[in-house]
mmCIF file of the N, C-alpha and C atoms, coordinates in Angstrom:
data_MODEL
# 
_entry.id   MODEL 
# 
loop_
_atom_site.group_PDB 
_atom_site.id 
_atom_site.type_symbol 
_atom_site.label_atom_id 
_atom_site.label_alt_id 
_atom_site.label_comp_id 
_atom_site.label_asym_id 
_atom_site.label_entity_id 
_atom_site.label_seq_id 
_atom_site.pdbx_PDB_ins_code 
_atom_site.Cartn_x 
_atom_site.Cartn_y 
_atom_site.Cartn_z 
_atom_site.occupancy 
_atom_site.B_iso_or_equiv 
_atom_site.pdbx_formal_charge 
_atom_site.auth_seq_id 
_atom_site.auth_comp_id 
_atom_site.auth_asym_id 
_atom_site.auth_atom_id 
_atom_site.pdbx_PDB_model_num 
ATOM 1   N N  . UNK A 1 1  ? 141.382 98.631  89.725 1.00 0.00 ? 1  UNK A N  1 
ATOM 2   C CA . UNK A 1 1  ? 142.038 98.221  88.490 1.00 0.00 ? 1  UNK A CA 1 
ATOM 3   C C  . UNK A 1 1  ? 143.431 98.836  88.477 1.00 0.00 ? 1  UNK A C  1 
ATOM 4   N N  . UNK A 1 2  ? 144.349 97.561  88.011 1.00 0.00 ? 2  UNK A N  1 
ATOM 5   C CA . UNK A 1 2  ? 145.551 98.269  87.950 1.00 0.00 ? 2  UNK A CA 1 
ATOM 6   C C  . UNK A 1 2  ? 146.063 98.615  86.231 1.00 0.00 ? 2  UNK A C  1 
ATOM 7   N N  . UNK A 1 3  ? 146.243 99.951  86.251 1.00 0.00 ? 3  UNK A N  1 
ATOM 8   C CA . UNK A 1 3  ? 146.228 100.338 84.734 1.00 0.00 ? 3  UNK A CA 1 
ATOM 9   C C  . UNK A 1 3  ? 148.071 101.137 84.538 1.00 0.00 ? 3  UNK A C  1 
ATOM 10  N N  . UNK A 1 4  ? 148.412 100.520 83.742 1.00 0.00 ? 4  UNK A N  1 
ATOM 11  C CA . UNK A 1 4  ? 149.749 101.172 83.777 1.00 0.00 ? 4  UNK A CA 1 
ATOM 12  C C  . UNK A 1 4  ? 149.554 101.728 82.096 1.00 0.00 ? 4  UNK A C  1 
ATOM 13  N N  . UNK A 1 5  ? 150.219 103.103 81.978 1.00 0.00 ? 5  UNK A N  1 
ATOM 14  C CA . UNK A 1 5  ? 150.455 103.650 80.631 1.00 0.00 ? 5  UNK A CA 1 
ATOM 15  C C  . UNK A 1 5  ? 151.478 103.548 79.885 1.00 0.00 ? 5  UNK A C  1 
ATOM 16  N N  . UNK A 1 6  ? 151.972 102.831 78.924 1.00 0.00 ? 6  UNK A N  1 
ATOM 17  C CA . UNK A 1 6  ? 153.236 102.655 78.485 1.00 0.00 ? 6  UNK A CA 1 
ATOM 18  C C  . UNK A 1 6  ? 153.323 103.332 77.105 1.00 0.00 ? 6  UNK A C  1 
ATOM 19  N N  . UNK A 1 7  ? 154.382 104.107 77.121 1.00 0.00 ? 7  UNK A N  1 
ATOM 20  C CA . UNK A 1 7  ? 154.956 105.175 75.918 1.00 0.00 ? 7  UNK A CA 1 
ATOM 21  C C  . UNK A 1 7  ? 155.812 104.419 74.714 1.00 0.00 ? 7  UNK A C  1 
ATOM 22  N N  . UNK A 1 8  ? 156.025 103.050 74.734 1.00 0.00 ? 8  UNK A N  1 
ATOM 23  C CA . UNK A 1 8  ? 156.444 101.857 74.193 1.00 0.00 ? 8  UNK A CA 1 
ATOM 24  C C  . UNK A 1 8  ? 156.714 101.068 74.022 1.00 0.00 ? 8  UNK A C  1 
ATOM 25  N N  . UNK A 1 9  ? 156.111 99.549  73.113 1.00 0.00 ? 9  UNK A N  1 
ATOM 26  C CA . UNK A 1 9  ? 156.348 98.314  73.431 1.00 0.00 ? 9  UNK A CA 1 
ATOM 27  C C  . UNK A 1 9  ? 156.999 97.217  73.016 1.00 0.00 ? 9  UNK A C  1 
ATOM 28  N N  . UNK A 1 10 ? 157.398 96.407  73.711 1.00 0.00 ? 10 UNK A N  1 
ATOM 29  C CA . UNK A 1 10 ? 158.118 95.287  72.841 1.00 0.00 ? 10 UNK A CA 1 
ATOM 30  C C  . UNK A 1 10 ? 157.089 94.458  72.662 1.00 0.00 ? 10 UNK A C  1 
ATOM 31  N N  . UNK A 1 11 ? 156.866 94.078  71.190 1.00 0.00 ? 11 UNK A N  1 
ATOM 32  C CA . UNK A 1 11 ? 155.810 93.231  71.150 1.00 0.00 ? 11 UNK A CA 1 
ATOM 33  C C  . UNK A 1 11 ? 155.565 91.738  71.430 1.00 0.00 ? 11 UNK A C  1 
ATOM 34  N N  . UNK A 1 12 ? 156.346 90.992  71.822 1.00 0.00 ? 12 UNK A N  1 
ATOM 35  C CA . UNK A 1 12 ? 156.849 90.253  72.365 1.00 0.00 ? 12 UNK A CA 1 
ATOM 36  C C  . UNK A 1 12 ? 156.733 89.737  73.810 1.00 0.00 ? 12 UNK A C  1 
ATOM 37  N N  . UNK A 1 13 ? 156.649 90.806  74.179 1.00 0.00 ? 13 UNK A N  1 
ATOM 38  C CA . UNK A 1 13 ? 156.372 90.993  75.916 1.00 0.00 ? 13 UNK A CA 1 
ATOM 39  C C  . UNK A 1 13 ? 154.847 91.393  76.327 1.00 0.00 ? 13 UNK A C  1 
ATOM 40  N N  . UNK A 1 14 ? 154.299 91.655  75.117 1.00 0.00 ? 14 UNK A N  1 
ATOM 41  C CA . UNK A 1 14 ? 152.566 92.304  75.708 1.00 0.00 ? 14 UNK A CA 1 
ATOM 42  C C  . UNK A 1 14 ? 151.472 91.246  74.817 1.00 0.00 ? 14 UNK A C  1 
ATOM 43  N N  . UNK A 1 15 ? 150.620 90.857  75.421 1.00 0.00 ? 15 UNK A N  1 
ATOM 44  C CA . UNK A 1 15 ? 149.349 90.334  74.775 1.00 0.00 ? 15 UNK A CA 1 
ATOM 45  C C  . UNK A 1 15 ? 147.982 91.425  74.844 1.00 0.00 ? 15 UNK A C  1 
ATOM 46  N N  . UNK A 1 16 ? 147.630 91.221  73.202 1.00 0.00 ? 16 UNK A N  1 
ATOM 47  C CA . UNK A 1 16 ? 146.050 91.834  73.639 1.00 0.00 ? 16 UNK A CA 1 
ATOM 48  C C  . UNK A 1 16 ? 144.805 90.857  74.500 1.00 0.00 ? 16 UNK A C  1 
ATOM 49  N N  . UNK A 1 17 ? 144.178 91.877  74.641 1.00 0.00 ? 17 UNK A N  1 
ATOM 50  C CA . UNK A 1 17 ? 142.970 90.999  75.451 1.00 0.00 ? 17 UNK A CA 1 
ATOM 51  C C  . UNK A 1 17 ? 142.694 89.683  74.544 1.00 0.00 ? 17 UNK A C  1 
ATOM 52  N N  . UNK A 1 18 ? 142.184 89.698  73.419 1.00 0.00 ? 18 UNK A N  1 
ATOM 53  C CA . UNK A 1 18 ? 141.621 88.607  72.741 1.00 0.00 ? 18 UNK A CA 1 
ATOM 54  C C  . UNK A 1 18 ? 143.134 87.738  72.670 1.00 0.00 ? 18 UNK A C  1 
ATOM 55  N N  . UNK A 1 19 ? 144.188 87.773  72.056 1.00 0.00 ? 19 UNK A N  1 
ATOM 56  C CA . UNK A 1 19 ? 145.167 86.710  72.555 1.00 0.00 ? 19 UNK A CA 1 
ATOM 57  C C  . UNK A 1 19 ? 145.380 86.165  74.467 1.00 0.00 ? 19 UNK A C  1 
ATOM 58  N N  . UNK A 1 20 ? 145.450 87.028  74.659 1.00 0.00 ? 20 UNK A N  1 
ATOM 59  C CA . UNK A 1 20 ? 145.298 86.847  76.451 1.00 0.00 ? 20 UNK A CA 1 
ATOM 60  C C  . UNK A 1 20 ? 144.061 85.334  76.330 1.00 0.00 ? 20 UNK A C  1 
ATOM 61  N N  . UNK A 1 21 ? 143.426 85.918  76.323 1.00 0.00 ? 21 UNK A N  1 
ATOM 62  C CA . UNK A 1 21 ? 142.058 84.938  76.124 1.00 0.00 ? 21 UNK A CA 1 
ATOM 63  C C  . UNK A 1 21 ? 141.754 83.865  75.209 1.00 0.00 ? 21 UNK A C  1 
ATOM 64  N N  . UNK A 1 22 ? 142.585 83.501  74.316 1.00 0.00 ? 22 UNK A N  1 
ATOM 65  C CA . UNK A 1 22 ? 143.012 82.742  73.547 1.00 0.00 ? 22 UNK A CA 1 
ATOM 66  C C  . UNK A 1 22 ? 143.305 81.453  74.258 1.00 0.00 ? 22 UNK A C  1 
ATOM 67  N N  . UNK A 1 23 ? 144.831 81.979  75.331 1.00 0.00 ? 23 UNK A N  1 
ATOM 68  C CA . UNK A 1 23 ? 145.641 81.385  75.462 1.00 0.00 ? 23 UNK A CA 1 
ATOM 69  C C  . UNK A 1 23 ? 145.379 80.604  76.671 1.00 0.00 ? 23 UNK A C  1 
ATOM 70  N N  . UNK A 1 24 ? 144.672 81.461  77.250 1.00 0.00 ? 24 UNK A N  1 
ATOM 71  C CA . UNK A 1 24 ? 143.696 81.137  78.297 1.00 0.00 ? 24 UNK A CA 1 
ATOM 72  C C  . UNK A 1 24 ? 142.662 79.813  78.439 1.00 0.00 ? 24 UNK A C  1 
ATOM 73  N N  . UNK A 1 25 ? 142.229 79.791  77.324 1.00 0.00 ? 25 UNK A N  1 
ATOM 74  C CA . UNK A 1 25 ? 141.202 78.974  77.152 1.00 0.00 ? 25 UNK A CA 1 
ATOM 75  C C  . UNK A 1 25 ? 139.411 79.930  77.394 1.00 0.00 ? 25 UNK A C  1 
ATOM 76  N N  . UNK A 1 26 ? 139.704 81.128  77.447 1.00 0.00 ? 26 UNK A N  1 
ATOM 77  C CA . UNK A 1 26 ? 138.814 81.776  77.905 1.00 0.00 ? 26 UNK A CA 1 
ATOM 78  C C  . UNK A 1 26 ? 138.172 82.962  77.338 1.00 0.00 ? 26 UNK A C  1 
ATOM 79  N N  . UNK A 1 27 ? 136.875 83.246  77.502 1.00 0.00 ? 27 UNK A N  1 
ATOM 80  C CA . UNK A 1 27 ? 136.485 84.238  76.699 1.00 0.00 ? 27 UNK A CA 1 
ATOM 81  C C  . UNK A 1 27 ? 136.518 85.830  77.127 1.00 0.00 ? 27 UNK A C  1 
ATOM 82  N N  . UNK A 1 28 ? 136.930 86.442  75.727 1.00 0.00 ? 28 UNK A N  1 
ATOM 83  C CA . UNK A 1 28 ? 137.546 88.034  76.033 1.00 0.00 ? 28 UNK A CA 1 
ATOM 84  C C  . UNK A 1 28 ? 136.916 88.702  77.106 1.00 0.00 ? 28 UNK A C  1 
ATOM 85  N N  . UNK A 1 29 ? 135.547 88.348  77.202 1.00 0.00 ? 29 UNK A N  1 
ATOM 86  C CA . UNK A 1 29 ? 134.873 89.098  78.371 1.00 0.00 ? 29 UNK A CA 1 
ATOM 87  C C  . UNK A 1 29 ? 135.534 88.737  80.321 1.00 0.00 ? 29 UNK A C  1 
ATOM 88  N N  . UNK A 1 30 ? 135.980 87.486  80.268 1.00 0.00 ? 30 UNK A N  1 
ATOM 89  C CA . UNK A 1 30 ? 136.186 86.989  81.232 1.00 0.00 ? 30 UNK A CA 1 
ATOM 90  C C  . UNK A 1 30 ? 137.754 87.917  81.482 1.00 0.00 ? 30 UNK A C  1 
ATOM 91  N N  . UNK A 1 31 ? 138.198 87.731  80.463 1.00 0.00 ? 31 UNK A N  1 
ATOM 92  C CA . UNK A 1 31 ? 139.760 88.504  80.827 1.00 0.00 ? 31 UNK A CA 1 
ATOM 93  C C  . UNK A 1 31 ? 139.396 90.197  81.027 1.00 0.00 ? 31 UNK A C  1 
ATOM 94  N N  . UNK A 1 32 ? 138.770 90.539  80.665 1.00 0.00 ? 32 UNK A N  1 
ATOM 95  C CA . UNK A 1 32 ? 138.086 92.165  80.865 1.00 0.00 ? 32 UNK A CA 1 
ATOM 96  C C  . UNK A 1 32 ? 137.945 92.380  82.081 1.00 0.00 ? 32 UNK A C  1 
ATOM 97  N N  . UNK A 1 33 ? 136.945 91.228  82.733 1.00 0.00 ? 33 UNK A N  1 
ATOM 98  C CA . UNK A 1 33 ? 136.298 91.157  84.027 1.00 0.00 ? 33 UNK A CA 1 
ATOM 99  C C  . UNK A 1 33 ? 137.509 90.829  85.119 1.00 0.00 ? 33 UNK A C  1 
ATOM 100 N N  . UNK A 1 34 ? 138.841 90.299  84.796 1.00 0.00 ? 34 UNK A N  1 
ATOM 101 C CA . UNK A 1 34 ? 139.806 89.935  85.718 1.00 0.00 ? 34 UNK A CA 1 
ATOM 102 C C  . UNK A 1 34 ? 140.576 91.094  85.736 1.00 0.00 ? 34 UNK A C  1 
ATOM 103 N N  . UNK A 1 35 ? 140.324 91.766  84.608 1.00 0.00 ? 35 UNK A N  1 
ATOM 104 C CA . UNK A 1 35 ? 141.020 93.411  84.436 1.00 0.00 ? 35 UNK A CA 1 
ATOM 105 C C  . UNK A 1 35 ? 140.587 94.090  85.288 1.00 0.00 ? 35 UNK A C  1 
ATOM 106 N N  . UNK A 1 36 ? 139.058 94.576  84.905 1.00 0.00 ? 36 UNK A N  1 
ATOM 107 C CA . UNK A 1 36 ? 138.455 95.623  86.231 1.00 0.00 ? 36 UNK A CA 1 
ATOM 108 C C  . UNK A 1 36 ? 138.497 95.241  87.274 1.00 0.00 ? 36 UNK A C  1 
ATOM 109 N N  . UNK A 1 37 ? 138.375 93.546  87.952 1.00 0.00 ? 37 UNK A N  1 
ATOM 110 C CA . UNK A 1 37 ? 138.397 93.028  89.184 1.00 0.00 ? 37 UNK A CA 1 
ATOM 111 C C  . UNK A 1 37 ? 140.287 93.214  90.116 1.00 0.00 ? 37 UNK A C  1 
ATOM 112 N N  . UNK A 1 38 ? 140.916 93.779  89.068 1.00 0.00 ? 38 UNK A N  1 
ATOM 113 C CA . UNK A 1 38 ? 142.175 94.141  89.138 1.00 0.00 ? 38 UNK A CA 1 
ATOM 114 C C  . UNK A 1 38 ? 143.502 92.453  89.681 1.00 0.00 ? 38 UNK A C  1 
ATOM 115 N N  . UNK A 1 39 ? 142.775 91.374  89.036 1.00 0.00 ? 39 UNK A N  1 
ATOM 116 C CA . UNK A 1 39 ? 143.380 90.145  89.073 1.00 0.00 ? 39 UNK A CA 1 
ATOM 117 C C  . UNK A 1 39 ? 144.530 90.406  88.233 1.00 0.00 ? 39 UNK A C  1 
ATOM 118 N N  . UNK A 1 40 ? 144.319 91.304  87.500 1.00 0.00 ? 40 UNK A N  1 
ATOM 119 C CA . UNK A 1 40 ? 145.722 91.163  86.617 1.00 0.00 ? 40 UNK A CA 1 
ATOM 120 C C  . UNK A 1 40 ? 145.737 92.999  86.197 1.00 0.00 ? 40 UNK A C  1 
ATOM 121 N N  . UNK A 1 41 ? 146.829 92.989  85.567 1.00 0.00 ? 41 UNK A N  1 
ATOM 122 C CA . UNK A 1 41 ? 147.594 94.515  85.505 1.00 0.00 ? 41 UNK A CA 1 
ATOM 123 C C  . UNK A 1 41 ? 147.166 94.995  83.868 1.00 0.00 ? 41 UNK A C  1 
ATOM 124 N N  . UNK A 1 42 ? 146.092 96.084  83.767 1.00 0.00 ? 42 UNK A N  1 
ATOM 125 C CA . UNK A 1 42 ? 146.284 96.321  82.333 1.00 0.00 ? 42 UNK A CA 1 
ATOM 126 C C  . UNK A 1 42 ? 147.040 97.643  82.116 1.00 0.00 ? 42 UNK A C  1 
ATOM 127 N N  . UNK A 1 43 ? 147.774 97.323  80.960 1.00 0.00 ? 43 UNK A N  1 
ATOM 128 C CA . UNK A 1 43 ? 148.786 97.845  80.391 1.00 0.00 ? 43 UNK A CA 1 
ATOM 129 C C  . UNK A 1 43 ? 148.140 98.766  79.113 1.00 0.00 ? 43 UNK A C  1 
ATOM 130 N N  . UNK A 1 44 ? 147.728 100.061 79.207 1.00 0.00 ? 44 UNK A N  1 
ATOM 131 C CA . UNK A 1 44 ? 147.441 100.841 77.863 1.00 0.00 ? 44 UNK A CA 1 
ATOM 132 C C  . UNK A 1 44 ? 148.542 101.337 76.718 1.00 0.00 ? 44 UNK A C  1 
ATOM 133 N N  . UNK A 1 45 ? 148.592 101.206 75.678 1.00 0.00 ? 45 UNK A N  1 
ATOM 134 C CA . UNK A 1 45 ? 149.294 102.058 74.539 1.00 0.00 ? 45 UNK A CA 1 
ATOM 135 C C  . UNK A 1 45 ? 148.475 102.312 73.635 1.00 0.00 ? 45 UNK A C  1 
ATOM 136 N N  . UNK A 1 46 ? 148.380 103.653 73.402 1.00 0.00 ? 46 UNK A N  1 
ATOM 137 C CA . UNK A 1 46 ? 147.784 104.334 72.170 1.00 0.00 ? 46 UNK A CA 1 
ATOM 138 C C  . UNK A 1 46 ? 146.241 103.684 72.478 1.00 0.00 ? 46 UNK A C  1 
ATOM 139 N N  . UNK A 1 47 ? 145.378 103.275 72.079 1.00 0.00 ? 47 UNK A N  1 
ATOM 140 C CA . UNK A 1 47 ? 143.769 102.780 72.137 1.00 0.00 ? 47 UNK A CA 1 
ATOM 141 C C  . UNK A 1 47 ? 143.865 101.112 72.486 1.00 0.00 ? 47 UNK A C  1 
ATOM 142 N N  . UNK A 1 48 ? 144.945 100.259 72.594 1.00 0.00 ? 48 UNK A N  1 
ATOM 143 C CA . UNK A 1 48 ? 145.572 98.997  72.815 1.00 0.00 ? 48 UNK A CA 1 
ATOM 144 C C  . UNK A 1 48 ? 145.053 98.898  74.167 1.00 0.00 ? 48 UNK A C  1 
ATOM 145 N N  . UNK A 1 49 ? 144.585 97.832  74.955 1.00 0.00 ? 49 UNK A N  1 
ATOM 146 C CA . UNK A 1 49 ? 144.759 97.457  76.283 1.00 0.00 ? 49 UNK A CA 1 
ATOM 147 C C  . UNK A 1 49 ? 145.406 96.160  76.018 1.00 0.00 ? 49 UNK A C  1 
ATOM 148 N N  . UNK A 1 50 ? 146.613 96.087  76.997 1.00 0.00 ? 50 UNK A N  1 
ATOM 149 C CA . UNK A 1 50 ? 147.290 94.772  76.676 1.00 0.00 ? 50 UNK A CA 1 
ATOM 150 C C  . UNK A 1 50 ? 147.590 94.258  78.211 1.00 0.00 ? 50 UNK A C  1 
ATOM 151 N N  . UNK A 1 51 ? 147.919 92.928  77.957 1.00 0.00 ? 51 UNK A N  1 
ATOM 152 C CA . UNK A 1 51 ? 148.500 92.470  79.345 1.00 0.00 ? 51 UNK A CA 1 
ATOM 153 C C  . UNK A 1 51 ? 149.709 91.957  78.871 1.00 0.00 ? 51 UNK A C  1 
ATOM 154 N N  . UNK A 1 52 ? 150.794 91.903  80.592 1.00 0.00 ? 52 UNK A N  1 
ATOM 155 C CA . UNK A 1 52 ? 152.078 90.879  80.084 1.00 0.00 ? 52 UNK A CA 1 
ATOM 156 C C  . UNK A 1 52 ? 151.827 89.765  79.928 1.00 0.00 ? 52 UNK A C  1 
ATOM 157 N N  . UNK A 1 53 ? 152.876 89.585  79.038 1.00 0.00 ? 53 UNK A N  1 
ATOM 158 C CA . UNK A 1 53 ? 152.980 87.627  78.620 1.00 0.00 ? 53 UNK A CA 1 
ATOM 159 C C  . UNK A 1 53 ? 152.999 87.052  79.732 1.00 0.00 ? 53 UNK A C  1 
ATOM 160 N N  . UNK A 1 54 ? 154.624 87.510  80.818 1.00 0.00 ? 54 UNK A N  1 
ATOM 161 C CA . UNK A 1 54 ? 154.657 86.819  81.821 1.00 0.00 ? 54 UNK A CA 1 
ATOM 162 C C  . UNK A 1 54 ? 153.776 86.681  82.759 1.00 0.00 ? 54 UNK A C  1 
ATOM 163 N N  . UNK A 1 55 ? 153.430 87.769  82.778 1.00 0.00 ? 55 UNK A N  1 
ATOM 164 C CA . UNK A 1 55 ? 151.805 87.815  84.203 1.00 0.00 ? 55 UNK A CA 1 
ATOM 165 C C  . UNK A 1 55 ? 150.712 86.596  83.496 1.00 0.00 ? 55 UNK A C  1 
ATOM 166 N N  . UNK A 1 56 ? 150.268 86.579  82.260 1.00 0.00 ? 56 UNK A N  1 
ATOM 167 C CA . UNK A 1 56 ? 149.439 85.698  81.530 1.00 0.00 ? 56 UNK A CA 1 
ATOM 168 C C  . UNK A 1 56 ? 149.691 84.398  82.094 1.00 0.00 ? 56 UNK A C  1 
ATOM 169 N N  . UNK A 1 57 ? 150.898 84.104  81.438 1.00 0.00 ? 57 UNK A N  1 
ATOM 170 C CA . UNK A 1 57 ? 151.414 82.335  81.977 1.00 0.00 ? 57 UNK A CA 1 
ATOM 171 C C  . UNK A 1 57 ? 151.668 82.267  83.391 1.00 0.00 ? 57 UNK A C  1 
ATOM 172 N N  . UNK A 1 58 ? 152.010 82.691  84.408 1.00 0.00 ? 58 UNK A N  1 
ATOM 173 C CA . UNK A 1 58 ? 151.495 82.813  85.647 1.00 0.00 ? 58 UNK A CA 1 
ATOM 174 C C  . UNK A 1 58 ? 150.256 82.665  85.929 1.00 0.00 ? 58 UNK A C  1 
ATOM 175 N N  . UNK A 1 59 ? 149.115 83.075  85.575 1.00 0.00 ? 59 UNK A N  1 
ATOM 176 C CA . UNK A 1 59 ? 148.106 83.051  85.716 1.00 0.00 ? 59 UNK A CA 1 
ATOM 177 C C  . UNK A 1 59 ? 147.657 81.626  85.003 1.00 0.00 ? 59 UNK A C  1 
ATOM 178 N N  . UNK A 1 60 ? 147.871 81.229  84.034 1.00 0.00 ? 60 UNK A N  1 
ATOM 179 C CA . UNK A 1 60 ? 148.265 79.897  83.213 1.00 0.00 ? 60 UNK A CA 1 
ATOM 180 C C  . UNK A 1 60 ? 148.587 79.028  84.026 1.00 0.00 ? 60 UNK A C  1 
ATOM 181 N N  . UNK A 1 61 ? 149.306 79.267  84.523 1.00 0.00 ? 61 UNK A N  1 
ATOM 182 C CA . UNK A 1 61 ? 150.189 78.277  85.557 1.00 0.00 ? 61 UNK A CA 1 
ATOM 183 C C  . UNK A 1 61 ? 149.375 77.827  87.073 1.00 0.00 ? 61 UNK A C  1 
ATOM 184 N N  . UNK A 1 62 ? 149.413 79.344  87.584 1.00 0.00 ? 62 UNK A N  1 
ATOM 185 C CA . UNK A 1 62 ? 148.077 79.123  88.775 1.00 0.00 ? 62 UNK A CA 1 
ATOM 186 C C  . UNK A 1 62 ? 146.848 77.855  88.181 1.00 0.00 ? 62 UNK A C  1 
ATOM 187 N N  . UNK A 1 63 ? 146.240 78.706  87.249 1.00 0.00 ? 63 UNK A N  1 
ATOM 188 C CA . UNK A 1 63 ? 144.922 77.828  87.109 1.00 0.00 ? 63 UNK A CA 1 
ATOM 189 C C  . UNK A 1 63 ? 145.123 76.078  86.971 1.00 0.00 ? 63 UNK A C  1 
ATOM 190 N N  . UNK A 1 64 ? 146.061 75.625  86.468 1.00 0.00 ? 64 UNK A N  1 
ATOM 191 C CA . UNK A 1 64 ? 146.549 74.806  86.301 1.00 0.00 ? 64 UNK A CA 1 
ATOM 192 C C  . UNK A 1 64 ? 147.061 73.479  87.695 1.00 0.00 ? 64 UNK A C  1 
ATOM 193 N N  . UNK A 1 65 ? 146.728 74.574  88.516 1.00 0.00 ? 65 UNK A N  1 
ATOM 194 C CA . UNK A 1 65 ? 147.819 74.223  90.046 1.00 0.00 ? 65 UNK A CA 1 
ATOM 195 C C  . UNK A 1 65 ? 149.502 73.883  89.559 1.00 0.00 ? 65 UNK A C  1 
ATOM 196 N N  . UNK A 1 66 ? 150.065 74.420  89.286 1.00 0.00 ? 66 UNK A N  1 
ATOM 197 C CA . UNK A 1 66 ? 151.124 73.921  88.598 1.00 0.00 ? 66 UNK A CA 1 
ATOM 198 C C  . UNK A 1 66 ? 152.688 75.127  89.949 1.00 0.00 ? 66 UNK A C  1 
# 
């Protein structure tokens, strides 16, 4: 798992898991499971696990074949 600690955020730039998964089309557990499987980068602040927007729609994009 890739876990990065960030000391502050633009909110703008970070999704929580359940928006992640939203946007996704997919359920929070599945984005958890791409977390620990280290498919994607989680980002901690304060008790928050978030992912980037941009990494998200990339991943958006992949699934998509796009």
């Amino acid at each position: 798992m890739h876990t990065r600690e960030l000391k502050h955020i633009d909110a703008g730039e970070y999704l929580t898991v359940e928006e992640a998964a939203s946007l996704l089309g997919l359920k929070e557990m599945s984005i958890r499971n791409y977390l620990s499987d280290g498919k994607l980068t989680t980002y901690k602040f304060k008790s928050l696990t978030l992912l980037k927007k941009e990494e998200v729609m990339k991943w958006k994009d992949r699934q998509r074949g796009t």
